[in-house]
N, CA, C and O atoms as CSV, one atom per row, in Angstrom:
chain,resi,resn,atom,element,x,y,z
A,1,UNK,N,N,0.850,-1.179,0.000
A,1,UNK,CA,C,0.000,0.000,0.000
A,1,UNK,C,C,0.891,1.236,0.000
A,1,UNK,O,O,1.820,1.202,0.806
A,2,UNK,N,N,0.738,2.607,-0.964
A,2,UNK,CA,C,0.974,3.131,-0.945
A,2,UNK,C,C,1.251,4.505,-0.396
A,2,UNK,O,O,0.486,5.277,-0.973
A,3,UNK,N,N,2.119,5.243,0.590
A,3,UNK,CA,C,1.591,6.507,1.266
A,3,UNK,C,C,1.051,7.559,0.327
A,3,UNK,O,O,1.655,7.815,-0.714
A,4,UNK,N,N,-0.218,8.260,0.705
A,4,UNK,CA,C,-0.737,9.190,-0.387
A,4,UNK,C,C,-0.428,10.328,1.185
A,4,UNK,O,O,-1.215,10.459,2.122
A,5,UNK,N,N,0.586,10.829,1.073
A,5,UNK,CA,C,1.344,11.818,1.538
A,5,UNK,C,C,0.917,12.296,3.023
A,5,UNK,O,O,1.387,13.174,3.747
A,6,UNK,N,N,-0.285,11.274,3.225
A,6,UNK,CA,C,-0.498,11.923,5.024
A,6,UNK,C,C,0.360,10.834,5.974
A,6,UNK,O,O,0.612,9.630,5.934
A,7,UNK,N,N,0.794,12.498,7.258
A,7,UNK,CA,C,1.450,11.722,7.923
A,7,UNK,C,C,0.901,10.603,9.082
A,7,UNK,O,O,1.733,10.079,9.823
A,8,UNK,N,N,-0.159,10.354,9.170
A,8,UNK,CA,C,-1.390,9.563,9.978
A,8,UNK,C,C,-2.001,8.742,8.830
A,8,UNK,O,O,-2.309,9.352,7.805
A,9,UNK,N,N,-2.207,7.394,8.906
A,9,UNK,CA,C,-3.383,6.659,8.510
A,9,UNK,C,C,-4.553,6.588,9.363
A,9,UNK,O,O,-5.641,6.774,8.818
A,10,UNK,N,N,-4.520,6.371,10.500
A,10,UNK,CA,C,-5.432,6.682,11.507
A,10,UNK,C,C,-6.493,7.462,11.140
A,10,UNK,O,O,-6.113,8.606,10.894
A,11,UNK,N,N,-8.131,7.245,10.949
A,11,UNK,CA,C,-8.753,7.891,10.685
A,11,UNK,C,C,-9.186,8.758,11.889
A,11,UNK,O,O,-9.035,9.975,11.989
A,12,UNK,N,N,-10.004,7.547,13.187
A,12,UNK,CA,C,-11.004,7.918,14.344
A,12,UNK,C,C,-9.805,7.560,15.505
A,12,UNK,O,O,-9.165,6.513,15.417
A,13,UNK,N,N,-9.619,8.336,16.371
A,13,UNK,CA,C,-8.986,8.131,17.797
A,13,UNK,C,C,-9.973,8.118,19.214
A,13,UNK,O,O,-10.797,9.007,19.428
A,14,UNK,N,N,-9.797,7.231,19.921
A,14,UNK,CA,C,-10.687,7.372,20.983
A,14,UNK,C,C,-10.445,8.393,22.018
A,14,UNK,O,O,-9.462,9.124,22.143
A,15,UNK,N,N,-11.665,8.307,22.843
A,15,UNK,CA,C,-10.846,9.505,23.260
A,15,UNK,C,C,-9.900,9.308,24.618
A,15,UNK,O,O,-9.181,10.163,25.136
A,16,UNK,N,N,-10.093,8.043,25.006
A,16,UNK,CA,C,-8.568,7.887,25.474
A,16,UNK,C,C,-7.478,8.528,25.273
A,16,UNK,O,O,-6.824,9.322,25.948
A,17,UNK,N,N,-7.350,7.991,24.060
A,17,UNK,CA,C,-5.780,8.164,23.172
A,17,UNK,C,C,-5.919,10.131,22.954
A,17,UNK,O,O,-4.886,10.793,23.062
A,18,UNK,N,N,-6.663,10.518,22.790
A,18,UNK,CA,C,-7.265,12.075,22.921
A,18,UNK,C,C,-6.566,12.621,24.291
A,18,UNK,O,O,-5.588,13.365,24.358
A,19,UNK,N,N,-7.278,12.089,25.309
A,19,UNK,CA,C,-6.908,12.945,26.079
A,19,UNK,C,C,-5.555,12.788,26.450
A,19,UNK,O,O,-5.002,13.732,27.014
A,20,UNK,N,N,-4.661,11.288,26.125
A,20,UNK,CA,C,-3.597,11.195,26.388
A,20,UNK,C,C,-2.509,12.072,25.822
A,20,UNK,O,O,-1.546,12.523,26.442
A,21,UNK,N,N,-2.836,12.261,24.431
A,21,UNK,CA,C,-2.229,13.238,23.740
A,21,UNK,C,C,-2.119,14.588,24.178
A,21,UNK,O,O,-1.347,15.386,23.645
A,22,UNK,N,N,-3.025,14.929,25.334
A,22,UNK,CA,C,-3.087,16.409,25.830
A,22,UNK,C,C,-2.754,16.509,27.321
A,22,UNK,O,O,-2.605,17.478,28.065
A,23,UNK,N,N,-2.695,15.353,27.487
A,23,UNK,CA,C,-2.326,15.238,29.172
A,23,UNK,C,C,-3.754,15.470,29.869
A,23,UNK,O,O,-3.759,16.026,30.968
A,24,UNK,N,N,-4.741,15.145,29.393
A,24,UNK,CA,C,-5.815,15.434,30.043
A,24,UNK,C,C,-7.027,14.506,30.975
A,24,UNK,O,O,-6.461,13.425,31.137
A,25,UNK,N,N,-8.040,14.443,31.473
A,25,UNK,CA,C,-8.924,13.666,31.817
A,25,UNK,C,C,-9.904,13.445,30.672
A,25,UNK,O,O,-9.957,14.422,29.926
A,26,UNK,N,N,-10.780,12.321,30.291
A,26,UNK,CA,C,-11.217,12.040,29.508
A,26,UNK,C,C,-12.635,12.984,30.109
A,26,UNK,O,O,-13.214,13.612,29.223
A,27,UNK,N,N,-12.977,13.061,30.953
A,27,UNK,CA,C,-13.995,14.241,31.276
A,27,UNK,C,C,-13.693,15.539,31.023
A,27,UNK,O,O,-14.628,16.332,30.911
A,28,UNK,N,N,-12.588,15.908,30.911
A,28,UNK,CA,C,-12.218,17.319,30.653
A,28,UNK,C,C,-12.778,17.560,29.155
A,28,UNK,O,O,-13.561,18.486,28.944
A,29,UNK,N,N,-12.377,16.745,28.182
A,29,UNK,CA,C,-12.868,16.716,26.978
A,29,UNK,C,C,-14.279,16.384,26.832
A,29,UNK,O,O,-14.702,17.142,25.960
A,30,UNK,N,N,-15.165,15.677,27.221
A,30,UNK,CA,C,-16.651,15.586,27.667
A,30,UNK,C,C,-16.828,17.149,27.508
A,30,UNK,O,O,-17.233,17.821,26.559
A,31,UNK,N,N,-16.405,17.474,28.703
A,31,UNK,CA,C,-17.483,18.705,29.090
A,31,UNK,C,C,-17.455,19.700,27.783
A,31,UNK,O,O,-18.394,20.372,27.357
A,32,UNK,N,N,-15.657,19.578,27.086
A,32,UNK,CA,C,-15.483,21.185,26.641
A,32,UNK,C,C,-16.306,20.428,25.458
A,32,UNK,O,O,-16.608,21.401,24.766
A,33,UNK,N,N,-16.906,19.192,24.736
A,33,UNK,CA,C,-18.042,19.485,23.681
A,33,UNK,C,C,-19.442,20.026,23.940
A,33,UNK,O,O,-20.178,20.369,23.015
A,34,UNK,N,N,-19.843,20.103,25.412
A,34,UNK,CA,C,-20.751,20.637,25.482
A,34,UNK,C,C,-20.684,22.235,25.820
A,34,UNK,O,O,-21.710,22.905,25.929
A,35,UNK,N,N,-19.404,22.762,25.971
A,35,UNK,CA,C,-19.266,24.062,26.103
A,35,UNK,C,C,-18.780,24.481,24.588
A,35,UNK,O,O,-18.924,25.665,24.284
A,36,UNK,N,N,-18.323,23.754,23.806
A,36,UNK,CA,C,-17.808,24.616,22.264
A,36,UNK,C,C,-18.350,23.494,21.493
A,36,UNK,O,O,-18.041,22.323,21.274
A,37,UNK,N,N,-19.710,24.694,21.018
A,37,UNK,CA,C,-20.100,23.795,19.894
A,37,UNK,C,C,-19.424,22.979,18.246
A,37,UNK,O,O,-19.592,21.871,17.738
A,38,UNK,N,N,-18.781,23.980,17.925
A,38,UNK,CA,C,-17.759,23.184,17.063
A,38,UNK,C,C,-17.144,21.793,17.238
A,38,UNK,O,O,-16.662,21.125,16.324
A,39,UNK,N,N,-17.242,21.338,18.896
A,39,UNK,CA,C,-16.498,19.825,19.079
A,39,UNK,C,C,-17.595,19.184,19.210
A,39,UNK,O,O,-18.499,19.045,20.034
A,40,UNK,N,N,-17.132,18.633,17.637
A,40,UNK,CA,C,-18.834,17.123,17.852
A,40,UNK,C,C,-17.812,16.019,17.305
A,40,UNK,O,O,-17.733,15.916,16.080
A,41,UNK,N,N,-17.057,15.221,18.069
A,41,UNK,CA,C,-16.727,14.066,17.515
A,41,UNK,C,C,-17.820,13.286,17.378
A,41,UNK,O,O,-18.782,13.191,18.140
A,42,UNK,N,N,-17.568,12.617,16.143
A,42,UNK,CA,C,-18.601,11.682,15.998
A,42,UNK,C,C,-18.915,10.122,16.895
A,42,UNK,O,O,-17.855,9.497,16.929
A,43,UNK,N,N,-19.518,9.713,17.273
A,43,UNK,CA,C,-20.175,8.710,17.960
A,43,UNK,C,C,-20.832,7.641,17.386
A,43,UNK,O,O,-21.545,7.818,16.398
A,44,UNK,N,N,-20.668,6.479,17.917
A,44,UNK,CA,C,-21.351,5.111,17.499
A,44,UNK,C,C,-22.652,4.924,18.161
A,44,UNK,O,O,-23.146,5.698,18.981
A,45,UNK,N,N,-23.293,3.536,17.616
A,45,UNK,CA,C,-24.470,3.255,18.420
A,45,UNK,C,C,-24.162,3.305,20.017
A,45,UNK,O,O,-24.828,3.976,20.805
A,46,UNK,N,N,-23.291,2.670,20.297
A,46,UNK,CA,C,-23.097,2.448,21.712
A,46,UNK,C,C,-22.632,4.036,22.326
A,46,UNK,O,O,-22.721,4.025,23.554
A,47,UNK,N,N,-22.241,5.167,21.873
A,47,UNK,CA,C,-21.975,6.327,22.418
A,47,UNK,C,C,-20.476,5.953,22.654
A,47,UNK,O,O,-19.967,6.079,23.767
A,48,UNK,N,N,-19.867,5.544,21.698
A,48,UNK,CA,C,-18.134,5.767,21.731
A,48,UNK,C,C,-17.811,6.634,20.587
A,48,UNK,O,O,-18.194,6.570,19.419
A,49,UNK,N,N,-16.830,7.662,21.325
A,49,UNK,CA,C,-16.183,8.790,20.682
A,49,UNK,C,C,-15.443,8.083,20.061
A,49,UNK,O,O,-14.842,7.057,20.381
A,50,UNK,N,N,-15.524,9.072,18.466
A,50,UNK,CA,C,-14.189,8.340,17.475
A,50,UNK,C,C,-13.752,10.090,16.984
A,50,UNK,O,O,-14.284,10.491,15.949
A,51,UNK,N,N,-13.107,10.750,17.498
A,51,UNK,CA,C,-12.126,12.168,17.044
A,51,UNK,C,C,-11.788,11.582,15.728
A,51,UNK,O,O,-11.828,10.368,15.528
A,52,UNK,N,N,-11.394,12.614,14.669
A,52,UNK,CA,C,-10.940,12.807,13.289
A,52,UNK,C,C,-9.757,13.736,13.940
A,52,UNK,O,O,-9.628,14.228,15.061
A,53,UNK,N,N,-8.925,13.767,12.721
A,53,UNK,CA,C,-8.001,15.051,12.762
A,53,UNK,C,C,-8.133,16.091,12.946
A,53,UNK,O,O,-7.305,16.887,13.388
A,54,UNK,N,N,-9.803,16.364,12.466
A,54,UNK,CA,C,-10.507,17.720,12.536
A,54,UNK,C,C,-10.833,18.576,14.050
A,54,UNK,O,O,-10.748,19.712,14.517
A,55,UNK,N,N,-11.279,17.125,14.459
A,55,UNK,CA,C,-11.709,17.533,15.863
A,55,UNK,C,C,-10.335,17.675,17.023
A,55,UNK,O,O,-10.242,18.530,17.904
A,56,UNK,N,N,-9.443,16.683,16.745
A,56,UNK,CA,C,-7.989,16.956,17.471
A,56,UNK,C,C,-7.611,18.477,17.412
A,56,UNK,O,O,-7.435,19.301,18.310
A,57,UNK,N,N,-7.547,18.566,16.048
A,57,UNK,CA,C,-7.193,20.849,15.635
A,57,UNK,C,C,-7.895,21.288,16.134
A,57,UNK,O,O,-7.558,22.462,16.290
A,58,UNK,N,N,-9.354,20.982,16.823
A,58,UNK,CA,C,-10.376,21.601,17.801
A,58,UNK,C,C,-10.081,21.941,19.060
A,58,UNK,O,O,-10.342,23.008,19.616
A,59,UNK,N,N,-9.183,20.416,19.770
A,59,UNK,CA,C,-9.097,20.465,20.619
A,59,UNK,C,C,-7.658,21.349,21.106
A,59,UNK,O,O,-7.457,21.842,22.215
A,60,UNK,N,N,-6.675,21.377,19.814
A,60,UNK,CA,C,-5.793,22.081,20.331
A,60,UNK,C,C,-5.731,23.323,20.295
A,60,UNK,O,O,-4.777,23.924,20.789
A,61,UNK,N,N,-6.820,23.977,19.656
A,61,UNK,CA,C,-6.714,25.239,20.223
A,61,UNK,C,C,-7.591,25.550,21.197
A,61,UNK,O,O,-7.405,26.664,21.687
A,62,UNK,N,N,-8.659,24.805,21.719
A,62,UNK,CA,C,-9.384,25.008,22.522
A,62,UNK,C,C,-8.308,24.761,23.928
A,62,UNK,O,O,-8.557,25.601,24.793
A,63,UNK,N,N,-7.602,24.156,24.175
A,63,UNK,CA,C,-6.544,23.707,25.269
A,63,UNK,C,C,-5.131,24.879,25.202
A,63,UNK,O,O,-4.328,25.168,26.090
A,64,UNK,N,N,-5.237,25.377,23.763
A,64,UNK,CA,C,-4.256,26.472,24.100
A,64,UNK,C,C,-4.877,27.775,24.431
A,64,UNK,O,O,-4.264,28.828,24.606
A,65,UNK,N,N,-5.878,27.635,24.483
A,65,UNK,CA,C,-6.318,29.141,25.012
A,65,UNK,C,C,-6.903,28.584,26.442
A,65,UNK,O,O,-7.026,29.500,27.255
A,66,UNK,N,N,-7.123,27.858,26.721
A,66,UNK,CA,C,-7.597,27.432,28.459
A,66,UNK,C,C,-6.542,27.395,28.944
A,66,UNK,O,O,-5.942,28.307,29.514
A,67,UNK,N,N,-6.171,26.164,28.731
A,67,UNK,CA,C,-5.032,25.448,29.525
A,67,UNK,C,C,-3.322,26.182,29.696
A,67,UNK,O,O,-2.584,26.000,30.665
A,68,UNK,N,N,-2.998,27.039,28.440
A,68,UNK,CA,C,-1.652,27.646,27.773
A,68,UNK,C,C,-2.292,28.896,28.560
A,68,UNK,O,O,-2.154,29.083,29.769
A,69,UNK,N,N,-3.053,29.766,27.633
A,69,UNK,CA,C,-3.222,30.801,28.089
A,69,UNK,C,C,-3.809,31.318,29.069
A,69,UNK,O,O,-3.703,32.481,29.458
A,70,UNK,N,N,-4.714,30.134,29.683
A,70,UNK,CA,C,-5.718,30.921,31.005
A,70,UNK,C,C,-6.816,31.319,30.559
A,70,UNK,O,O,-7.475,31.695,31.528
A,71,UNK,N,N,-7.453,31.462,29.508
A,71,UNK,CA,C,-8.604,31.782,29.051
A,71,UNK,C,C,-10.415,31.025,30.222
A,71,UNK,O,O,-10.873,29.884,30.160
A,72,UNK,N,N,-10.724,31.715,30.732
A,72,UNK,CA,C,-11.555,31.277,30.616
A,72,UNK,C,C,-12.686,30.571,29.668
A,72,UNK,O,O,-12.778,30.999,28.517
A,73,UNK,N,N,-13.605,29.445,30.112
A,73,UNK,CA,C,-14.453,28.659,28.881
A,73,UNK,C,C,-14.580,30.464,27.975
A,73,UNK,O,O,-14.020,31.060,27.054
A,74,UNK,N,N,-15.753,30.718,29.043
A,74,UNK,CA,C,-16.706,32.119,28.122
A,74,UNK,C,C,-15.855,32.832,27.147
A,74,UNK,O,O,-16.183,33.213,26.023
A,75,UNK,N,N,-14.536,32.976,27.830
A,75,UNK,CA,C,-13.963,33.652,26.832
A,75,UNK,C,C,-13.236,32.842,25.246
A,75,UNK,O,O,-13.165,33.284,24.100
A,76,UNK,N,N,-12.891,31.821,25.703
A,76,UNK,CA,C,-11.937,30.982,25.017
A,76,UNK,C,C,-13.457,31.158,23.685
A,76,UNK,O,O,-13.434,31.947,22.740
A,77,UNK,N,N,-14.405,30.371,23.950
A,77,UNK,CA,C,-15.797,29.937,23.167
A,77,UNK,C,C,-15.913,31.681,22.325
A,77,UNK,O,O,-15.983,31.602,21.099
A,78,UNK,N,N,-15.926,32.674,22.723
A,78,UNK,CA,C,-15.479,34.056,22.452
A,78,UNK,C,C,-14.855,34.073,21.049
A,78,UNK,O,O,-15.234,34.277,19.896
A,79,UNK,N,N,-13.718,33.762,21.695
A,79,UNK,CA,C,-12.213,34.309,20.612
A,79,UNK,C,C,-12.822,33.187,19.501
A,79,UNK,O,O,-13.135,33.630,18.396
A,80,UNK,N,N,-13.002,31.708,19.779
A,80,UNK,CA,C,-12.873,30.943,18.504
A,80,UNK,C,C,-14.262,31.422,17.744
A,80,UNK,O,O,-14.369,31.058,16.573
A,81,UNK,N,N,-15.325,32.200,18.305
A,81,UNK,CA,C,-16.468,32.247,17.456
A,81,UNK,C,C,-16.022,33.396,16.777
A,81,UNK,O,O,-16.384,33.396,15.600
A,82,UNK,N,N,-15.198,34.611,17.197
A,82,UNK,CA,C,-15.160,35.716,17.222
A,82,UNK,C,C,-14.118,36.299,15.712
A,82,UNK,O,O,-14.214,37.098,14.780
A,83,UNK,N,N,-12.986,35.119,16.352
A,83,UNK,CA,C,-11.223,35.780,15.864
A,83,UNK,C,C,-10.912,34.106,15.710
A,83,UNK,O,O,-10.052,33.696,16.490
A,84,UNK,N,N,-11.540,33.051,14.753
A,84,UNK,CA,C,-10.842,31.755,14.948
A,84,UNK,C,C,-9.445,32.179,13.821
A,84,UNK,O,O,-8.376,31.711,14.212
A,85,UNK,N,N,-9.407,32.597,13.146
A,85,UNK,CA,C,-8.021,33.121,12.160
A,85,UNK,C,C,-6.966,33.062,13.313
A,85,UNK,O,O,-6.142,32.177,13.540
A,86,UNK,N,N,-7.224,34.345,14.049
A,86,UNK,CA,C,-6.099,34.496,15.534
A,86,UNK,C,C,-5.938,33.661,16.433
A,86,UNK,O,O,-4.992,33.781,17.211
A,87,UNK,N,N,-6.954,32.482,16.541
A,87,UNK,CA,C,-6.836,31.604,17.467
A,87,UNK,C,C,-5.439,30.332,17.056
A,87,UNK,O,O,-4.442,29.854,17.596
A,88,UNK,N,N,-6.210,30.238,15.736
A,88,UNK,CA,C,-5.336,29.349,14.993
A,88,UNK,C,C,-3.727,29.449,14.865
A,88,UNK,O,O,-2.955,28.492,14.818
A,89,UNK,N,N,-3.389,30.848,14.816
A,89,UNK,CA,C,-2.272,31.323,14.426
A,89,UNK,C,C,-1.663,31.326,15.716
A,89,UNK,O,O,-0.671,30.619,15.893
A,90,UNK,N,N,-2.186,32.123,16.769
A,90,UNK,CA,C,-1.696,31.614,18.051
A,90,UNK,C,C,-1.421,30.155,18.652
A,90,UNK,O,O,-0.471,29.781,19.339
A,91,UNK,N,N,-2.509,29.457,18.200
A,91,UNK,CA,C,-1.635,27.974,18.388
A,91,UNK,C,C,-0.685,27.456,17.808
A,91,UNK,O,O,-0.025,26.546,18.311
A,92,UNK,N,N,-0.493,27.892,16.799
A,92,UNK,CA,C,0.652,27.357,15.716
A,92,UNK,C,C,2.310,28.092,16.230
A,92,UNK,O,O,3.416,27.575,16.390
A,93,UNK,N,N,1.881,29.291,16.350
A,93,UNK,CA,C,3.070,30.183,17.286
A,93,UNK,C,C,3.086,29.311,18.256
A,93,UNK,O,O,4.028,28.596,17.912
A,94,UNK,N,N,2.551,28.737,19.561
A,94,UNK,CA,C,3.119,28.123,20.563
A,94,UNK,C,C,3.724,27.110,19.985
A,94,UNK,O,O,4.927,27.144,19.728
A,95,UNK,N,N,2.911,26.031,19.699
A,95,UNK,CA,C,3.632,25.329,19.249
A,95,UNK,C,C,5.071,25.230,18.581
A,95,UNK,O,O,5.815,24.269,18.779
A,96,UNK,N,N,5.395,26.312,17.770
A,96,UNK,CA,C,6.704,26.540,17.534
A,96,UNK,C,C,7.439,26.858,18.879
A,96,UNK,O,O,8.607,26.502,19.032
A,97,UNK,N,N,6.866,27.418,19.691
A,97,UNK,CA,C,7.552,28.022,20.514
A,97,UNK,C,C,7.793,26.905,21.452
A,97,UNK,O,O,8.699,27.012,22.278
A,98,UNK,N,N,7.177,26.010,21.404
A,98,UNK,CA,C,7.237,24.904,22.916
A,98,UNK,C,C,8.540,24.034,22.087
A,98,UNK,O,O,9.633,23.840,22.619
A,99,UNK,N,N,8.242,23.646,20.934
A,99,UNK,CA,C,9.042,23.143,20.220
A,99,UNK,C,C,10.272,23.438,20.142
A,99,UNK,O,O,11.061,22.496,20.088
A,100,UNK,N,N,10.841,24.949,20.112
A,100,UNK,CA,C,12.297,25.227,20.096
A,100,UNK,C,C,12.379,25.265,21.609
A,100,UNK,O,O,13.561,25.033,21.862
A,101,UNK,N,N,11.761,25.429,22.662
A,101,UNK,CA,C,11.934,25.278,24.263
A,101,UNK,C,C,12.724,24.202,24.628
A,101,UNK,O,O,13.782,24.141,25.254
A,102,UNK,N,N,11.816,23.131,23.982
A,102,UNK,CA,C,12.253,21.376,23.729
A,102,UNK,C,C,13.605,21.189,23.434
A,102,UNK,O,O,14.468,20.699,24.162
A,103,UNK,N,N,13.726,21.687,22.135
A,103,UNK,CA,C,15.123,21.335,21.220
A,103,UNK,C,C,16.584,21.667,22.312
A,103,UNK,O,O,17.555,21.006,22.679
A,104,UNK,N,N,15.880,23.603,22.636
A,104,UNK,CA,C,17.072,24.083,23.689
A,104,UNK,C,C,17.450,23.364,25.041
A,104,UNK,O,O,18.535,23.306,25.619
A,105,UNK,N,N,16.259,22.852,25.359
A,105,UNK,CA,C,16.440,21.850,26.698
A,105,UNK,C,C,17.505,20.525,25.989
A,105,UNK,O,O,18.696,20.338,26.241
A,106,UNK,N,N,17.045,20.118,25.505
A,106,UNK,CA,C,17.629,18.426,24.470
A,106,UNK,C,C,19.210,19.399,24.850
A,106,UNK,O,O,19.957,18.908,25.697
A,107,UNK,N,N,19.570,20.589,24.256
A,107,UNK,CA,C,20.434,20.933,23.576
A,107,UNK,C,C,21.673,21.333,25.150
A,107,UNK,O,O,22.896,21.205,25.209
A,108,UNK,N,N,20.814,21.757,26.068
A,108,UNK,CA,C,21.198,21.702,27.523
A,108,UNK,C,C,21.578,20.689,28.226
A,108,UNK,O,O,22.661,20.568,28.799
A,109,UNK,N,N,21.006,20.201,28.209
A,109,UNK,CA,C,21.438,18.991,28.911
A,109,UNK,C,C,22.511,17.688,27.943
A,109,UNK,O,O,22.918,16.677,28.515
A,110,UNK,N,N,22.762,17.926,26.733
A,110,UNK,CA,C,23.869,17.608,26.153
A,110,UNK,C,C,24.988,18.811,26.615
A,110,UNK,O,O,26.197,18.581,26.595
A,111,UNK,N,N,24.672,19.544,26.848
A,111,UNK,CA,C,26.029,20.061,27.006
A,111,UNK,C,C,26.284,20.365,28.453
A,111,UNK,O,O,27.408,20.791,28.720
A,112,UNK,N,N,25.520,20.233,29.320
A,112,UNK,CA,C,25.689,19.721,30.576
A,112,UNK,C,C,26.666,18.658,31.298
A,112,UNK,O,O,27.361,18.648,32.313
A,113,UNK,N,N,26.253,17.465,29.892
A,113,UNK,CA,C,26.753,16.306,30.034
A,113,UNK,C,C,28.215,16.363,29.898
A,113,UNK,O,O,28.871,15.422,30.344
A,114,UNK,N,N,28.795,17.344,29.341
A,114,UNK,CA,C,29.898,17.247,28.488
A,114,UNK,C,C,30.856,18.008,29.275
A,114,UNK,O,O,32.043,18.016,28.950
A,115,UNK,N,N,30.409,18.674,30.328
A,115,UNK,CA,C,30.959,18.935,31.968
A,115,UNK,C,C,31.273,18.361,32.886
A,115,UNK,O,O,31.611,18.964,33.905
C-alpha cells in the first residue's frame, strides 16, 4: 500500500488516546463538547467517541487558550467564534515556541553532560 502523503493513517482516535495526547482527563474533553459547539466528535451506536483530525485541531486550540493561556471557557468559546483566524495562528506560534523550548532543553542537557 501506498503513502498518499499523510502523515497519519489513523482515521477515528478514541478519546482515550485524545486525552492522552493532551495530558488530560477524559472528562475534561466531555465537558469542553458541550461548552464549544464546534467539538462534535462523531459517535457510534453504543456512544463511543471516534475524534478525526478535525476535531484533534479543535481540541488544540481550545486547550491552548484554556489550559496555555488561562482563558476562561466564556472567553476561550469568544475568541474561537469571534477571531478563529487568531486563534489558529496563536496555536501554531506556541507550538513553535514549545518546540524550540524542547530542542534548547535536548540541547542543555547535552552540554551539561559534556561537563
Amino acid at each position: 500500500m501506498s503513502e498518499t502523503g499523510a502523515k497519519n493513517l489513523k482515521i477515528y482516535y478514541s478519546i482515550k488516546e485524545v486525552a492522552s495526547m493532551f495530558d488530560v482527563k477524559e472528562s475534561l474533553l466531555r465537558y469542553w463538547e458541550t461548552q464549544f459547539p464546534h467539538l462534535k466528535p462523531k459517535t457510534t451506536g453504543n456512544k463511543v467517541r471516534q475524534y478525526t483530525e478535525k476535531d484533534i485541531e479543535q481540541i488544540k486550540l481550545i486547550y491552548n487558550l484554556v489550559k496555555v493561556r488561562g482563558f476562561k471557557i466564556a472567553s476561550a468559546r469568544k475568541m474561537l467564534n469571534e477571531n478563529r483566524d487568531g486563534a489558529d495562528h496563536s496555536a501554531r506560534v506556541m507550538d513553535s515556541l514549545i518546540n524550540v523550548r524542547d530542542e534548547l532543553l535536548a540541547l542543555k542537557k547535552q552540554l551539561d553532560g559534556l561537563t
